[in-house]
MARVEX-380403 format. One record per residue: residue in three letters; residue number from 1; x, y, z negated of N, C-alpha, C in turn. Coordinates in nm, 2 decimals. Example, Ala and Ser with C-alpha at 12.3 -4.5 7.8 and 13.67 -1.06 7.14 Angstrom:
2
  rest   nr    n_xx    n_yy    n_zz   ca_xx   ca_yy   ca_zz    c_xx    c_yy    c_zz
   ala    1    1.32   -0.57   -0.78    1.23   -0.45   -0.78    1.32   -0.33   -0.78
   ser    2    1.28   -0.22   -0.71    1.37   -0.11   -0.71    1.29    0.00   -0.79
END
This chain:
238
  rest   nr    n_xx    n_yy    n_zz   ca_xx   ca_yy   ca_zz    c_xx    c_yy    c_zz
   unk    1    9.28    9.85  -10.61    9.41    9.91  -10.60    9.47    9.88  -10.46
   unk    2    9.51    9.99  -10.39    9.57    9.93  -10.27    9.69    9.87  -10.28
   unk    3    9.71    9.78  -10.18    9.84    9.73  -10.15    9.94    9.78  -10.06
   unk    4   10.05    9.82  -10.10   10.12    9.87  -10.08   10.29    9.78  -10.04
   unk    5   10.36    9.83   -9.94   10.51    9.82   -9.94   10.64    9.92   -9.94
   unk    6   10.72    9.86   -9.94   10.79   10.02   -9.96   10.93    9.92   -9.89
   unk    7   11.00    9.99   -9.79   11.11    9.95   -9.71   11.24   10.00   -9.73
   unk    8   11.37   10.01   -9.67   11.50    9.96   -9.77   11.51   10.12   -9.73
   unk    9   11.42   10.23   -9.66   11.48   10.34   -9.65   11.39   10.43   -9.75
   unk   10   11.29   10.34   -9.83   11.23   10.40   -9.87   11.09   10.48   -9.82
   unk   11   11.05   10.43   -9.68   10.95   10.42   -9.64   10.82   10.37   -9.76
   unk   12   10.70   10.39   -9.73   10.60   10.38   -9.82   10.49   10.33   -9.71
   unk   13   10.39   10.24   -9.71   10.31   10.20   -9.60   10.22   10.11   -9.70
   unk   14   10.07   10.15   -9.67    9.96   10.14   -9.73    9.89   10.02   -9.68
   unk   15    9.87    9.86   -9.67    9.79    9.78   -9.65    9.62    9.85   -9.56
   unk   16    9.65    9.86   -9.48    9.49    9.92   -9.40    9.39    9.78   -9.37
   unk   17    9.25    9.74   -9.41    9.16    9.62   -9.44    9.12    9.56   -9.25
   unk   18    9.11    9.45   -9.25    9.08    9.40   -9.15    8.94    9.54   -9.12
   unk   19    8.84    9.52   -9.03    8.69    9.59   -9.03    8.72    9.63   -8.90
   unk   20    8.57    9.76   -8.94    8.54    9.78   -8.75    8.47    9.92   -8.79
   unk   21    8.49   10.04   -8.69    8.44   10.13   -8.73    8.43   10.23   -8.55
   unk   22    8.36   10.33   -8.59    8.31   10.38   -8.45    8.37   10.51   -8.44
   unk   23    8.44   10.48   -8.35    8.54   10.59   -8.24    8.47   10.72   -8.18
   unk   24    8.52   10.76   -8.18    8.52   10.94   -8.05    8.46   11.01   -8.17
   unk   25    8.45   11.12   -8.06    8.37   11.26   -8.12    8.23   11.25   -8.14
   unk   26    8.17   11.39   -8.14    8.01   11.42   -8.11    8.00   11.56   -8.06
   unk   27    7.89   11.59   -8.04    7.85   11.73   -7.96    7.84   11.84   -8.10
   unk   28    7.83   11.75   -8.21    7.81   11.84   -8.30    7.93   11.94   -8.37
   unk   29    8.05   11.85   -8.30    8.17   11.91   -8.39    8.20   12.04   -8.27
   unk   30    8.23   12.13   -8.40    8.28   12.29   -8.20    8.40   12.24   -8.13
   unk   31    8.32   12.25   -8.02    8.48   12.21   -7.92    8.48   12.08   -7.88
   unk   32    8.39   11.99   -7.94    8.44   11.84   -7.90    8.47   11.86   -7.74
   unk   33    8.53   11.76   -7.72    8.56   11.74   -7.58    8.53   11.61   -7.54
   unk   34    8.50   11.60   -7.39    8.48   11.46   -7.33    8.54   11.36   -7.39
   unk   35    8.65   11.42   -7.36    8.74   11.26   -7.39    8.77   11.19   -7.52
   unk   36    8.63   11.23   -7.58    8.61   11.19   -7.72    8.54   11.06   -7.68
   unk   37    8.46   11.07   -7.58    8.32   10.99   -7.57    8.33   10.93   -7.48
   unk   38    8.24   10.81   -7.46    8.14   10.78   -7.52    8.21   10.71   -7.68
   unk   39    8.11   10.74   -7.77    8.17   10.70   -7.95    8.14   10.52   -7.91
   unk   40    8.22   10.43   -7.94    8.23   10.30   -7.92    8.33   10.24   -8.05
   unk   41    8.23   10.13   -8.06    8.27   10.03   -8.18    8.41    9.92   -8.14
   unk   42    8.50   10.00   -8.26    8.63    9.92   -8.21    8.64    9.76   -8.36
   unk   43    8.71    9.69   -8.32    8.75    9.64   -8.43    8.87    9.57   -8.45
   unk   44    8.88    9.51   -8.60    9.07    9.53   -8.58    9.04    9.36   -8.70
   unk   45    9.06    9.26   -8.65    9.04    9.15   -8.71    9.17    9.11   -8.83
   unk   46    9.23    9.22   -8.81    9.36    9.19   -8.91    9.40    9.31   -8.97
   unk   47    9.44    9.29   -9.08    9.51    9.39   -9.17    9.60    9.46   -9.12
   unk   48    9.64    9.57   -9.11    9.78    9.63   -9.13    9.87    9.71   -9.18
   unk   49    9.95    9.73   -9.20   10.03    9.84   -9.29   10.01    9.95   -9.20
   unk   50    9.99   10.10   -9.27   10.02   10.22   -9.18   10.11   10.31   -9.35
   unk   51   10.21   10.42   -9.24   10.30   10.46   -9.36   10.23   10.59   -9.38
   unk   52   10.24   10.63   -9.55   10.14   10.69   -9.58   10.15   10.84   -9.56
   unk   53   10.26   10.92   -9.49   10.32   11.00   -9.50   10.42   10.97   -9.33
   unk   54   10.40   11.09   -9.28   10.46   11.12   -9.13   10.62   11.04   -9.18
   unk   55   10.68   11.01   -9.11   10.84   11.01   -9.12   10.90   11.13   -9.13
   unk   56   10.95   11.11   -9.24   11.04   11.26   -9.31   11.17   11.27   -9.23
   unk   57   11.27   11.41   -9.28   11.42   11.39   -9.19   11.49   11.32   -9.25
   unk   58   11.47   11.29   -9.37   11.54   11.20   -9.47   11.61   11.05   -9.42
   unk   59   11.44   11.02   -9.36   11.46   10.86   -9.30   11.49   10.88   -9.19
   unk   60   11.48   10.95   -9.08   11.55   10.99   -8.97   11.70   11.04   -8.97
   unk   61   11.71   11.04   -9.02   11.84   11.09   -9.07   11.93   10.92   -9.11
   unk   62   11.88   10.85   -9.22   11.91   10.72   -9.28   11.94   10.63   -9.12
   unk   63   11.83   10.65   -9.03   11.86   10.58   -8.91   11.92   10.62   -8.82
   unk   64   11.93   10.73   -8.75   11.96   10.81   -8.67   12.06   10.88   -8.63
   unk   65   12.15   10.92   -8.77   12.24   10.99   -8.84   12.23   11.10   -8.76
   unk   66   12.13   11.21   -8.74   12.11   11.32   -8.71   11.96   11.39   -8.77
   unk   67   11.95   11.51   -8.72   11.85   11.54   -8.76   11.79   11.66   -8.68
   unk   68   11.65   11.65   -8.58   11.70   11.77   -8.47   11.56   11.87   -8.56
   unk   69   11.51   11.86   -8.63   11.41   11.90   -8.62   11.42   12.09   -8.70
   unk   70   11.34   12.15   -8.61   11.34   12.29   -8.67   11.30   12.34   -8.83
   unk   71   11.24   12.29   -8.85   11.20   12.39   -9.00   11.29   12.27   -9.15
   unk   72   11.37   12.25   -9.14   11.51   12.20   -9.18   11.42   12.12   -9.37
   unk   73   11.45   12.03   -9.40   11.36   11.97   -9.52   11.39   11.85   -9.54
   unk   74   11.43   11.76   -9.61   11.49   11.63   -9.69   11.32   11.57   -9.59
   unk   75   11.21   11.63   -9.70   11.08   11.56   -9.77   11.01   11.60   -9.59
   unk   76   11.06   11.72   -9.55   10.93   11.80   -9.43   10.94   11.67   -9.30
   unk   77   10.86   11.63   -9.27   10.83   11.59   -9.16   10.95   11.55   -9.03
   unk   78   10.98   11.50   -8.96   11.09   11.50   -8.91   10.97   11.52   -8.74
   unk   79   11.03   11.64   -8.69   10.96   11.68   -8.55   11.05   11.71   -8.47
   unk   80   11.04   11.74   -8.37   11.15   11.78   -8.24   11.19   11.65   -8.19
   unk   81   11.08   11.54   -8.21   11.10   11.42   -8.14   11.03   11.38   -8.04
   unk   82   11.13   11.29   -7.92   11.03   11.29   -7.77   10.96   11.17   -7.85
   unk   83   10.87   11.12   -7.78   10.83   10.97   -7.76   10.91   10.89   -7.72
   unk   84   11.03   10.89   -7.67   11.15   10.81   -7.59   11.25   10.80   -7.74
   unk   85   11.24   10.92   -7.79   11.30   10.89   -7.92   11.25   10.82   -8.04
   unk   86   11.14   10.82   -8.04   11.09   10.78   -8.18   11.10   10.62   -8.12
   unk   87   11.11   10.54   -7.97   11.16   10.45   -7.98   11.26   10.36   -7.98
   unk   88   11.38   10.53   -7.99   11.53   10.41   -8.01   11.48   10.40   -8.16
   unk   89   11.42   10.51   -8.23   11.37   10.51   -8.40   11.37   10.38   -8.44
   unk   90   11.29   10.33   -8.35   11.17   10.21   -8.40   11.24   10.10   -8.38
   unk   91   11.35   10.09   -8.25   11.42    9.99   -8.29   11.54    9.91   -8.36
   unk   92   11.56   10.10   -8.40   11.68   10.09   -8.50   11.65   10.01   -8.59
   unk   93   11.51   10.05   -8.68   11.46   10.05   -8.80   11.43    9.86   -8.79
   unk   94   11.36    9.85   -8.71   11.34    9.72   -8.70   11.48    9.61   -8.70
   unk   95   11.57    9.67   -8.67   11.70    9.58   -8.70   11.75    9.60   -8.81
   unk   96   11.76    9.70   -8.87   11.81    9.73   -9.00   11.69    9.64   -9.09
   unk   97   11.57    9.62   -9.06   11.47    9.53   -9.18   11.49    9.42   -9.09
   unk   98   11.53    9.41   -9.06   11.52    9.21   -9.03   11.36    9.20   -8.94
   unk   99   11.34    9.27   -8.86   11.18    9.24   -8.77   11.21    9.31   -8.68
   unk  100   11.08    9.28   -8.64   10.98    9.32   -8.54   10.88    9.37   -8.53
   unk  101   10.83    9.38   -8.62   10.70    9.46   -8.67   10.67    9.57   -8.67
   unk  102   10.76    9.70   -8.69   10.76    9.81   -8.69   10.69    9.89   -8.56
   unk  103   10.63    9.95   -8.54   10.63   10.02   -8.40   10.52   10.14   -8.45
   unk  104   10.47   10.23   -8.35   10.40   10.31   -8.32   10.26   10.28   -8.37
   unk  105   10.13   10.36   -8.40   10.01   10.28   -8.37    9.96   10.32   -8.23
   unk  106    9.89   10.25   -8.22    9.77   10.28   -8.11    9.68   10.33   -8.15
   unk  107    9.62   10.48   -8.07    9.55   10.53   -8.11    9.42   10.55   -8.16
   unk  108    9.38   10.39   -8.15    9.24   10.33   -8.24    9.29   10.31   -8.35
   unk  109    9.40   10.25   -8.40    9.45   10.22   -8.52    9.48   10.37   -8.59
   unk  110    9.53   10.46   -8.53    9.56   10.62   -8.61    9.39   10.70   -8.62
   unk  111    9.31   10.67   -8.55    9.17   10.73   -8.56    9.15   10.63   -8.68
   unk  112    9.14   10.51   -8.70    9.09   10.39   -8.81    9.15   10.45   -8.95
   unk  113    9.26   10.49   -8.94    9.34   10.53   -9.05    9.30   10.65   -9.12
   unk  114    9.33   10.77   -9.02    9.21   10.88   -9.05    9.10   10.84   -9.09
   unk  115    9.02   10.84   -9.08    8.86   10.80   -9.11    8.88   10.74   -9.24
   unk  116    8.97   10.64   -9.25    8.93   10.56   -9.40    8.78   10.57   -9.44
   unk  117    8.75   10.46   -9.33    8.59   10.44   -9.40    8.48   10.53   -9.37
   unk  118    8.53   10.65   -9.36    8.39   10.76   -9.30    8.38   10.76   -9.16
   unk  119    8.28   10.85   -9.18    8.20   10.85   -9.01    8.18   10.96   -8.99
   unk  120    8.26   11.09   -9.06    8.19   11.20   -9.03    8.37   11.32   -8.93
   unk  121    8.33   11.45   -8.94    8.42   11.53   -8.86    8.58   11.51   -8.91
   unk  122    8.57   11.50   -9.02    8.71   11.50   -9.12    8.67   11.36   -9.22
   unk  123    8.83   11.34   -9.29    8.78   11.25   -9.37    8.70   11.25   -9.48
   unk  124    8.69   11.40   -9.55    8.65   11.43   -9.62    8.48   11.42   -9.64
   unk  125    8.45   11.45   -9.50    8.29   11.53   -9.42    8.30   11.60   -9.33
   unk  126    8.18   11.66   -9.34    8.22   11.79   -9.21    8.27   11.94   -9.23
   unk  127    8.28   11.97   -9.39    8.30   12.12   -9.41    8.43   12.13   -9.37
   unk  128    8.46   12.26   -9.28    8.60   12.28   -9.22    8.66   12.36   -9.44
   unk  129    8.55   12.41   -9.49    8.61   12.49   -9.57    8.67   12.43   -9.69
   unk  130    8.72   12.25   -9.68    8.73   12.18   -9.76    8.89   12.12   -9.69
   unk  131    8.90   12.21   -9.57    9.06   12.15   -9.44    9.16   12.16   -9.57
   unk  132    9.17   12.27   -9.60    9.30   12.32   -9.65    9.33   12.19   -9.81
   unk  133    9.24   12.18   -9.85    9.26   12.08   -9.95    9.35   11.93   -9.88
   unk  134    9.34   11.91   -9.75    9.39   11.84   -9.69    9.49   11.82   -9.60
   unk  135    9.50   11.94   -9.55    9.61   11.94   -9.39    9.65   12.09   -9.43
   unk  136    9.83   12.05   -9.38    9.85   12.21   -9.35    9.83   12.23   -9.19
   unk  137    9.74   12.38   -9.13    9.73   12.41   -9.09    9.74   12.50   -9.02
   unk  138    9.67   12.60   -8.91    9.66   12.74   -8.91    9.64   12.86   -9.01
   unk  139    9.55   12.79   -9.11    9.52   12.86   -9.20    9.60   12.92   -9.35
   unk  140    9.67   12.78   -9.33    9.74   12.78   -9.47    9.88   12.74   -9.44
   unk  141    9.95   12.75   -9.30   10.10   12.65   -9.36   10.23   12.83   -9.29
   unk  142   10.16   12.90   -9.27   10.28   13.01   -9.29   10.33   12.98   -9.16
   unk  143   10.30   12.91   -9.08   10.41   12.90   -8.93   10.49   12.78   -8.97
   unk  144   10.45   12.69   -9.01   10.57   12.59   -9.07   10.54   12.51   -9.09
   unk  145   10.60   12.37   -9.08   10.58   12.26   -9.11   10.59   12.24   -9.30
   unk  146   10.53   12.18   -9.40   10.57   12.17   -9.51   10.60   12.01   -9.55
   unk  147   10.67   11.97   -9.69   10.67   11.84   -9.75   10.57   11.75   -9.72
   unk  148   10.60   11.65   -9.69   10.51   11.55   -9.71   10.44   11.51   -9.81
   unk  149   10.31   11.44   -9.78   10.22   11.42   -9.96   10.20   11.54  -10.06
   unk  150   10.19   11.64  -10.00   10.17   11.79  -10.08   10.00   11.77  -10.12
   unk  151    9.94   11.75  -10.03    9.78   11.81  -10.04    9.72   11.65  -10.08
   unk  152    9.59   11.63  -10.08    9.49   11.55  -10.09    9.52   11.46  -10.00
   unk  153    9.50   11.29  -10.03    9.48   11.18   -9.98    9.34   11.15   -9.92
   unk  154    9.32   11.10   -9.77    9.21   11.03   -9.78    9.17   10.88   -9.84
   unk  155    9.03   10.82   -9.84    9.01   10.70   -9.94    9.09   10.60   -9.96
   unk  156    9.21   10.60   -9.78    9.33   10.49   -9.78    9.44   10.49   -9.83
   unk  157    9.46   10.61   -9.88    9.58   10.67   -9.95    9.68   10.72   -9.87
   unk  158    9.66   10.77   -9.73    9.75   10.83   -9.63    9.70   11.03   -9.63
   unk  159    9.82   11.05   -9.60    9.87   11.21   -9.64    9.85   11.24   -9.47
   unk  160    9.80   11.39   -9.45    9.86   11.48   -9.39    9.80   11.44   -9.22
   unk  161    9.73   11.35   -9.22    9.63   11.30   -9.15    9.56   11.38   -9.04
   unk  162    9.52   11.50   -9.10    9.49   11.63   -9.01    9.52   11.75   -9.00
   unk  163    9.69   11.73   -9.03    9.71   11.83   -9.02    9.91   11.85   -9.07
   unk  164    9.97   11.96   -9.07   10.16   11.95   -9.07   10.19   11.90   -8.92
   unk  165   10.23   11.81   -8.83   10.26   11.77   -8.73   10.14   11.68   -8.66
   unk  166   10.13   11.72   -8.49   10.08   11.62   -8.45   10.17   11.48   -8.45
   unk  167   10.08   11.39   -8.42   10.13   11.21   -8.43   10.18   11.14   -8.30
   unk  168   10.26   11.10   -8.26   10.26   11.00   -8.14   10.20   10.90   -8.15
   unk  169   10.13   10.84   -8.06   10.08   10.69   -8.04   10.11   10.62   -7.96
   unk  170   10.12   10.51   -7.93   10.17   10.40   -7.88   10.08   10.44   -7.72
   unk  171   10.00   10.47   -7.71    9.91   10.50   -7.57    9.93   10.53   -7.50
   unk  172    9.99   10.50   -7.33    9.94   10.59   -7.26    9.79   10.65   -7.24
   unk  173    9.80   10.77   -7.24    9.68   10.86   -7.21    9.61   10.86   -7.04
   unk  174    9.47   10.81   -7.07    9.39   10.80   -7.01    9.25   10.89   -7.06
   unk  175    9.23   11.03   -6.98    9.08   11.09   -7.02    8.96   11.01   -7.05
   unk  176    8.96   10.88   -6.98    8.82   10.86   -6.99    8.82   10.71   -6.99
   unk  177    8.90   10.68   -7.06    8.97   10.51   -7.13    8.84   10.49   -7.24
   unk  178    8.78   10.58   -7.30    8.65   10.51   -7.38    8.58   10.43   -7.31
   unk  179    8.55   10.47   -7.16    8.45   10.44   -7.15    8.43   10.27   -7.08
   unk  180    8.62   10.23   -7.07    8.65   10.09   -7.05    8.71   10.00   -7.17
   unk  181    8.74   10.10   -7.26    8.83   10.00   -7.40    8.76    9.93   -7.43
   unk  182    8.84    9.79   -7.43    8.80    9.68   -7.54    8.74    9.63   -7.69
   unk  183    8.65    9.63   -7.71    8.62    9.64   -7.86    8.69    9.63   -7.98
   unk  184    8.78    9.50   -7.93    8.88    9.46   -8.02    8.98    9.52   -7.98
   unk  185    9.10    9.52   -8.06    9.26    9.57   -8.07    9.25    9.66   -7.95
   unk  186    9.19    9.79   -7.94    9.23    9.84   -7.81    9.40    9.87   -7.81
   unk  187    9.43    9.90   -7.68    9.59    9.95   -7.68    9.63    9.99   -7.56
   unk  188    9.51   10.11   -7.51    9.53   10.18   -7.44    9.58   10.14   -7.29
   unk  189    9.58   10.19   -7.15    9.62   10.18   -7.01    9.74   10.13   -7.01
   unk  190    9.76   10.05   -6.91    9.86    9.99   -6.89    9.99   10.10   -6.85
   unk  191    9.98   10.21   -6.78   10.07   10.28   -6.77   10.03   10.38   -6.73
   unk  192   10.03   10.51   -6.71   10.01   10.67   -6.71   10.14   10.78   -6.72
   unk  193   10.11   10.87   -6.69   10.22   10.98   -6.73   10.25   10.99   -6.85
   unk  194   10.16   11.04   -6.93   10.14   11.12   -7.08   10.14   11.01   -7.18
   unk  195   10.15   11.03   -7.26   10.14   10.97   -7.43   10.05   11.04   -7.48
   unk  196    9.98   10.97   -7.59    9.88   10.99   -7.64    9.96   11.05   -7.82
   unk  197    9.89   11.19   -7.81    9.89   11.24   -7.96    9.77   11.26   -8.01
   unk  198    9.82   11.27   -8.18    9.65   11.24   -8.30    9.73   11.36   -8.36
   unk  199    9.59   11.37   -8.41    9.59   11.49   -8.57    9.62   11.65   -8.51
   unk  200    9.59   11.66   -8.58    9.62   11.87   -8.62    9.83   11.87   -8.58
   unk  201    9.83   12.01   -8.64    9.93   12.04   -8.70    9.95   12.14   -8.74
   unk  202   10.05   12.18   -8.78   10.06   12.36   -8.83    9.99   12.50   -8.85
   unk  203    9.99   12.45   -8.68    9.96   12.60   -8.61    9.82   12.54   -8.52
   unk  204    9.75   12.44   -8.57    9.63   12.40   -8.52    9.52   12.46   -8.60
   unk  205    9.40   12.57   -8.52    9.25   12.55   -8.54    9.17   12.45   -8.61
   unk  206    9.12   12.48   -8.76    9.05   12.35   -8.80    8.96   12.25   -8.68
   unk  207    8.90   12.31   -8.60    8.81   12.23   -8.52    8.95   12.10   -8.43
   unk  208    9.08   12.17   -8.46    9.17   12.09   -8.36    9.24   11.96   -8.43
   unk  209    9.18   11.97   -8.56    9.21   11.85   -8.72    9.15   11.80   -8.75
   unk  210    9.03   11.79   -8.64    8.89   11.66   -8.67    8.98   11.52   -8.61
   unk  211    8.92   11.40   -8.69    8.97   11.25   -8.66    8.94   11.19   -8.52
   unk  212    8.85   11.30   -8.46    8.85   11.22   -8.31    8.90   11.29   -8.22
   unk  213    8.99   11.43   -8.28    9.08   11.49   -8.12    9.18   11.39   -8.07
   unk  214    9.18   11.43   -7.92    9.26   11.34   -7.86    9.40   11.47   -7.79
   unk  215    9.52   11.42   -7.77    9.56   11.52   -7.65    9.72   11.45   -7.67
   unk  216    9.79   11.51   -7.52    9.86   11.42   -7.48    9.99   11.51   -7.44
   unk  217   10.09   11.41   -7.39   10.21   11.52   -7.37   10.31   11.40   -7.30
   unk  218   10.41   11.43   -7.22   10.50   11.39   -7.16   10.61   11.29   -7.27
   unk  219   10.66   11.16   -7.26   10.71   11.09   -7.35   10.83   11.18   -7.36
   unk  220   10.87   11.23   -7.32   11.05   11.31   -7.30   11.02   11.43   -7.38
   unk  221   10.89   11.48   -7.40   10.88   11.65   -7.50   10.92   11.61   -7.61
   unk  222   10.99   11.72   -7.65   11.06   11.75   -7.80   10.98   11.90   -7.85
   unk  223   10.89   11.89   -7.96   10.82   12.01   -7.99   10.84   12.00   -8.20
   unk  224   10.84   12.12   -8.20   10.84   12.15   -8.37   10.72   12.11   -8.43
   unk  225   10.60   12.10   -8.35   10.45   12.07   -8.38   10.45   11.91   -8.37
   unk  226   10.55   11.83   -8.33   10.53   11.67   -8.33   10.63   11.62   -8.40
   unk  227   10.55   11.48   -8.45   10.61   11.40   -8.55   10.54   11.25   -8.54
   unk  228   10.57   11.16   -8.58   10.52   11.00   -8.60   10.50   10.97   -8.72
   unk  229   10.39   10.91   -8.69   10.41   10.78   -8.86   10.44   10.65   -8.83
   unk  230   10.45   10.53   -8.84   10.48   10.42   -8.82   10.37   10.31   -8.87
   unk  231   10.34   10.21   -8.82   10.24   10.07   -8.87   10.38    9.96   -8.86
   unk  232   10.29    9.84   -8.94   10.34    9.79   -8.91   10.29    9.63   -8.93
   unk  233   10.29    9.56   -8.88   10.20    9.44   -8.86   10.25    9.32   -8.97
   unk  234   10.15    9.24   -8.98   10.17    9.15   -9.06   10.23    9.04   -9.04
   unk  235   10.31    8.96   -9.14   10.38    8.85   -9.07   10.50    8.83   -8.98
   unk  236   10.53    9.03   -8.95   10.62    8.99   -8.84   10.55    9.02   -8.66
   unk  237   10.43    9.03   -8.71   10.32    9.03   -8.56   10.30    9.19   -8.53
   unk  238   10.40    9.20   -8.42   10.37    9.35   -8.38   10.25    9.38   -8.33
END
């Protein structure tokens, strides 16, 4: 059974297992891109919470007392957030729970999550014809972000993974940071332009909803295609 918490806004965040698992892309997926590779073994010597489900406008809203995002939804996703924003988010939220812990992942920790355990294009495997069970997409989401937790979980019990909004990560973005990351706890260049985003979204190409796309964007963009999820460390240990 996994372990689970659940926070005063009603947040939901899934226990993710200490382990170690192998990063980037391959030549075999269409499209991979460099900046997948080289595939390198990361590892994460501690447990951590990740929330199982993007941050809704509900809970943005609970913190924020606003709500900017386009396709309007209690449950849908909360998007039309910079990266500059989702950090006053993060420190709201953290004062409202009594910590510190709260923050972003790093984008070893959001590929670790995805994957739950596999090694293959998706979490599923590699058939793209198996996406829509999983992610809203190109295919299936009408032009629109939809509810959170609608489709299939992967093995960790996290929603939406590859697909509804892309993710922010804690990263600055570096193209060719595999080829120096640390095995343990990576956490990305010390400083860069861009931010690092995960996952699919919407209006994404299944090949663009595999666990090893990388791609990046200015901390200050506000887009209907992005959204966060939150980790959060144990003990209090950001």
């Amino acid at each position: 059974m996994l372990d689970t918490m659940t926070n005063s806004i009603g947040m939901t965040l899934n226990l993710l297992p200490a382990g170690a698992f192998t990063m980037g892309g391959d030549w075999d997926a269409e499209q991979a891109d460099e900046n997948e590779l080289p595939k390198h073994e990361v590892n994460f010597e501690k447990p951590f919470y990740m929330g199982v489900v993007t941050v809704t406008q509900a809970q943005w809203q609970a913190i924020m007392d606003d709500n900017p995002s386009e396709f309007a939804g209690e449950n849908h996703p909360v998007e039309s957030v910079s990266h500059d924003d989702v950090a006053v988010f993060i420190k709201r939220l953290n004062a409202k729970e009594g910590t510190g812990a709260y923050r972003l992942p790093t984008e070893a920790e959001w590929e670790y999550g995805a994957r739950a355990g596999s090694n293959s294009t998706y979490c599923f495997g590699p058939e793209t014809v198996k996406l829509d069970q999983y992610a809203w997409f190109q295919n299936n989401s009408q032009g629109a972000t939809h509810p959170v937790g609608q489709l299939a979980p992967n093995a960790w019990g996290l929603y939406d993974m590859h697909g509804n909004v892309h993710e922010w990560c804690a990263d600055w973005y570096m193209r060719d940071y595999y080829a120096a990351s640390p095995s343990k706890h990576p956490t990305g260049p010390r400083k860069g332009v861009a931010r690092v985003l995960r996952g699919g979204d919407w209006g994404s190409e299944a090949w663009y909803c595999r666990c090893a796309i990388r791609s990046l964007s200015s901390p200050q963009r506000r887009s209907p295609r992005v959204g966060f999820r939150i980790v959060k460390g144990l003990d209090d240990q950001a």
